[in-house]
C-alpha positions as CSV (number, residue, x, y, z in Angstrom):
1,X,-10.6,-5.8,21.9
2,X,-7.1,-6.9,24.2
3,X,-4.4,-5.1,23.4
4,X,-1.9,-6.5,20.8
5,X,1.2,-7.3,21.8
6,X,3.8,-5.2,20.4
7,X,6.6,-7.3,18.4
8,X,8.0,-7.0,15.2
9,X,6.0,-6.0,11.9
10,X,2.7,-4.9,12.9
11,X,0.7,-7.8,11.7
12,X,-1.6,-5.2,9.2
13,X,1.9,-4.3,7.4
14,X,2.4,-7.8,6.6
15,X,2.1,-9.2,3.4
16,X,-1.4,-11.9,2.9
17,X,0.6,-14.8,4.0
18,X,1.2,-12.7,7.3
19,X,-1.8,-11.0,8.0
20,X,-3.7,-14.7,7.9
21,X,-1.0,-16.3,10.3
22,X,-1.0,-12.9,12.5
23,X,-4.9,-13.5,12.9
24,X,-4.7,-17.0,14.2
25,X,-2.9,-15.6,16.8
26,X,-5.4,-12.5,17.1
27,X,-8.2,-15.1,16.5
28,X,-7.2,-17.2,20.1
29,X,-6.7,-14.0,22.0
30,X,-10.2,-13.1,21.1
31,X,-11.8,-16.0,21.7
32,X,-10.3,-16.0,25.6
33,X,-11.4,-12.4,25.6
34,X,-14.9,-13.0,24.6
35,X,-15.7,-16.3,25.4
36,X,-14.1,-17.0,28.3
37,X,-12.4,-14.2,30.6
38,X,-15.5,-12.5,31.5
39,X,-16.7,-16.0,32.6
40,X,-13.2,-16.5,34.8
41,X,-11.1,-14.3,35.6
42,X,-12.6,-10.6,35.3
43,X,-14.3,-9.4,38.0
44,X,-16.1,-6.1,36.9
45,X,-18.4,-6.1,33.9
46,X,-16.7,-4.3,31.4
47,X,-18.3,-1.2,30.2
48,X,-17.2,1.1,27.0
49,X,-17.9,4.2,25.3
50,X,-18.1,4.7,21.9
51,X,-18.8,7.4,19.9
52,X,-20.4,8.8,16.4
53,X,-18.3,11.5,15.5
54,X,-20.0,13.2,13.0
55,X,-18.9,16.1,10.4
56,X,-20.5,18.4,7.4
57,X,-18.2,17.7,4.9
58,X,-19.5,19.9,1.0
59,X,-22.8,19.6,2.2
60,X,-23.0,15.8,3.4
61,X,-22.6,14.3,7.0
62,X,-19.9,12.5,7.4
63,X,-18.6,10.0,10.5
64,X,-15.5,9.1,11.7
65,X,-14.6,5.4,11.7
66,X,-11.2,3.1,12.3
67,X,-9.9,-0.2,12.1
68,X,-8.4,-1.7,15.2
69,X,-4.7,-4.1,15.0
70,X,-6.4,-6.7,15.8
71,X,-9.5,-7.4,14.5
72,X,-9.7,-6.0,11.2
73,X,-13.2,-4.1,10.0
74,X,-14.6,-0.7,10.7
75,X,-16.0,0.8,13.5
76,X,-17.1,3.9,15.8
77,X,-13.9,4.9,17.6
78,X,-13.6,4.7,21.6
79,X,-12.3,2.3,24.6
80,X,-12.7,0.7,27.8
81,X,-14.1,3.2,30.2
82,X,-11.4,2.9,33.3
83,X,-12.4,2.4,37.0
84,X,-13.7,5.8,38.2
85,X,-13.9,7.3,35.2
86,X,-17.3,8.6,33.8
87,X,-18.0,6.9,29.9
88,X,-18.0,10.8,28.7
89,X,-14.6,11.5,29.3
90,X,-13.1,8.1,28.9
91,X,-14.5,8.6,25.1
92,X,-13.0,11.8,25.0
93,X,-9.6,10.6,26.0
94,X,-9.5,6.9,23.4
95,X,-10.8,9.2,20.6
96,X,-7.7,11.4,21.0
97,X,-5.6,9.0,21.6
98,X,-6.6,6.3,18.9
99,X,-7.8,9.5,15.9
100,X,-5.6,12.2,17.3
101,X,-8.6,14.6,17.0
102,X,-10.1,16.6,20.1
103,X,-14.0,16.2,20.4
104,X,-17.1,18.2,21.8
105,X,-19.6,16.0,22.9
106,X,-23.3,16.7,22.0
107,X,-24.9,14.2,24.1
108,X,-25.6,10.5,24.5
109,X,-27.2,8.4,21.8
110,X,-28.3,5.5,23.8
111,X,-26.8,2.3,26.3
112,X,-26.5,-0.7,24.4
113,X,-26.7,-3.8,26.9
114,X,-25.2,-6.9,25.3
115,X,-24.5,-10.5,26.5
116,X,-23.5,-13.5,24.2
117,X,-19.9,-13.3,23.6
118,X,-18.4,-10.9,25.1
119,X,-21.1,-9.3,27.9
120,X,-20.4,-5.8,28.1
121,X,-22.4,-2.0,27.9
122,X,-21.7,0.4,25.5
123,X,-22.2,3.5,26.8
124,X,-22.6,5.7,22.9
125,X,-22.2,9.2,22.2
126,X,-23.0,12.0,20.0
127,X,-20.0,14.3,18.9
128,X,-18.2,16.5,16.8
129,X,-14.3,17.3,15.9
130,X,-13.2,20.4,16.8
131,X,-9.6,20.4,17.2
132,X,-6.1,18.1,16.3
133,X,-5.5,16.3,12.8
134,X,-6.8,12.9,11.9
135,X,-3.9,10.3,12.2
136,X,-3.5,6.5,13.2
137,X,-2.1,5.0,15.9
138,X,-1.0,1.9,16.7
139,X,-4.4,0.7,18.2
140,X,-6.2,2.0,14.9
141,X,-4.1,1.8,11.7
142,X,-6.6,3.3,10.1
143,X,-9.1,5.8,10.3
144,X,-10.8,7.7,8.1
145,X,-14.3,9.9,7.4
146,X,-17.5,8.6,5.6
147,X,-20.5,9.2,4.3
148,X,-23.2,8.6,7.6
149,X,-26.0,7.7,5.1
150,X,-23.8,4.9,3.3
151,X,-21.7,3.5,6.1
152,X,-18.9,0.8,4.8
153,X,-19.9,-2.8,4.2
154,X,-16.8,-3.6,6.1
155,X,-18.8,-1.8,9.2
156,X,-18.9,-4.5,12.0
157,X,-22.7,-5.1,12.8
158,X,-23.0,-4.0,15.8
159,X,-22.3,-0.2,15.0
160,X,-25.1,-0.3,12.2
161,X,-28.1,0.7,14.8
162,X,-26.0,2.5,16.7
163,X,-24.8,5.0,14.1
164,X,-29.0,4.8,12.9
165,X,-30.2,6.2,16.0
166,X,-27.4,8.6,16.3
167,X,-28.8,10.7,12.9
168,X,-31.9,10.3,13.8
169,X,-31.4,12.5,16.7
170,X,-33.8,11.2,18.8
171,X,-35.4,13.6,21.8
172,X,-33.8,11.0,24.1
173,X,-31.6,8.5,24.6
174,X,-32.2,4.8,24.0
175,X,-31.8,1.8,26.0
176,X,-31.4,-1.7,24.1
177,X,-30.9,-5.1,25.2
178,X,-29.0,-7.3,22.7
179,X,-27.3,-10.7,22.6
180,X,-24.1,-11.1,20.6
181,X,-24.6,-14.7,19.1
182,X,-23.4,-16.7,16.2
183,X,-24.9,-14.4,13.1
184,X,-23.0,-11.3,14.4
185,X,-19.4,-13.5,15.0
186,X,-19.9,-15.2,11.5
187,X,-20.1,-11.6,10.0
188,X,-17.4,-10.4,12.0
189,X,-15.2,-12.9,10.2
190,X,-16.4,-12.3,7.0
191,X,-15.5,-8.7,7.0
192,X,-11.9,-9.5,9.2
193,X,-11.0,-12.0,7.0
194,X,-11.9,-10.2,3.4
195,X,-9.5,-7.7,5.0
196,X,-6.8,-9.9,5.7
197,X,-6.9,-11.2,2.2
198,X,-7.2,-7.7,0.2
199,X,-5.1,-5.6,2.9
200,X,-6.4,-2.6,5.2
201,X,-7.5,-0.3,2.5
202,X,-5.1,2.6,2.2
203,X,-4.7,5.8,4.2
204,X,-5.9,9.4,3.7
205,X,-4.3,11.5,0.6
206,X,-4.7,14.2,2.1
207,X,-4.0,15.8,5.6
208,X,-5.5,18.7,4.9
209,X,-8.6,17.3,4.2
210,X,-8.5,15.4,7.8
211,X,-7.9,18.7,9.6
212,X,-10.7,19.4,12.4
213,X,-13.3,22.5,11.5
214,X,-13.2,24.4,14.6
């Protein structure tokens, strides 16, 4: 997603009256971003890595997720991969950044090709946590650890198969062609704007409990 402008109240601190006015605003820069940018003014496909950060957690796997400023629902953490830098380390670098945790990469899940709204390749990881202390930041207000076998319904839909494939640990990785269309942005909306009207759910209790097992 762009990056929010920084100004005043974050809109995700803002009380339901806030958050919906703070989204039309959010809701225009995306559409530009999706729709019509790549068609424009870009003039690199944009590619991004994304990564299933996975933990044992009292016997169950467990994976890191966050919810971006901007558009709010949960998601597999990462970022824009920068010119010249390899997908790898650019995930290694927005998951530190965006979780505050330092990962050890166990290899890729798969390339996820996708046109529609927003064209772009997801370049997706397998990982672990093995150093820092789950916080936010101001990219990813929240973040948080859950169960891989029950994801969130708040889960955007296109980290479901993702996140599949990923615990399925499959001998290689995969290669999938999708289109982003009209089923996927209706859903999208459905889980940003239940958020906006209940509130970004609330963070961790416990730090300890967020702490890295190294």
């Amino acid at each position: 997603m762009p990056p929010a402008p920084g100004r005043g109240t974050p809109v995700h601190d803002r009380g339901r009256f806030g958050r919906f006015s703070g989204g039309l605003v959010d809701y225009v820069r995306t559409a530009w971003w999706g729709a019509v940018a790549p068609r424009t003014v870009e003039r690199r496909p944009l590619a991004i890595a994304q990564g299933v950060i996975l933990r044992e957690n009292a016997g169950r796997l467990e994976v890191l997720l966050s919810v971006r400023s901007d558009l709010f629902g949960w998601e597999l953490p990462g970022g824009t991969v920068e010119r010249g830098e390899a997908p790898s380390a650019a995930l290694v670098r927005e998951v530190q950044e965006e979780t505050g945790l330092e990962i050890s990469l166990e290899g890729p899940v798969g390339t996820w090709r996708r046109t529609g709204f927003r064209p772009h390749t997801a370049h997706v990881y397998r990982g672990r946590a093995v150093g820092g202390t789950l916080r936010p930041s101001h990219e990813t207000p929240r973040v948080a650890w859950f169960d891989a076998a029950a994801p969130p319904a708040a889960l955007f839909p296109w980290y479901r198969e993702p996140l599949s494939v990923a615990r399925e640990r499959r001998p290689a990785a995969v290669a999938v062609d999708e289109v982003q269309g009209l089923p996927w942005i209706l859903e999208a909306m459905r889980i940003d704007l239940r958020m906006r009207w209940e509130g970004l759910p609330a963070p961790a209790a416990s730090p300890d409990a967020d702490r890295a097992s190294v």
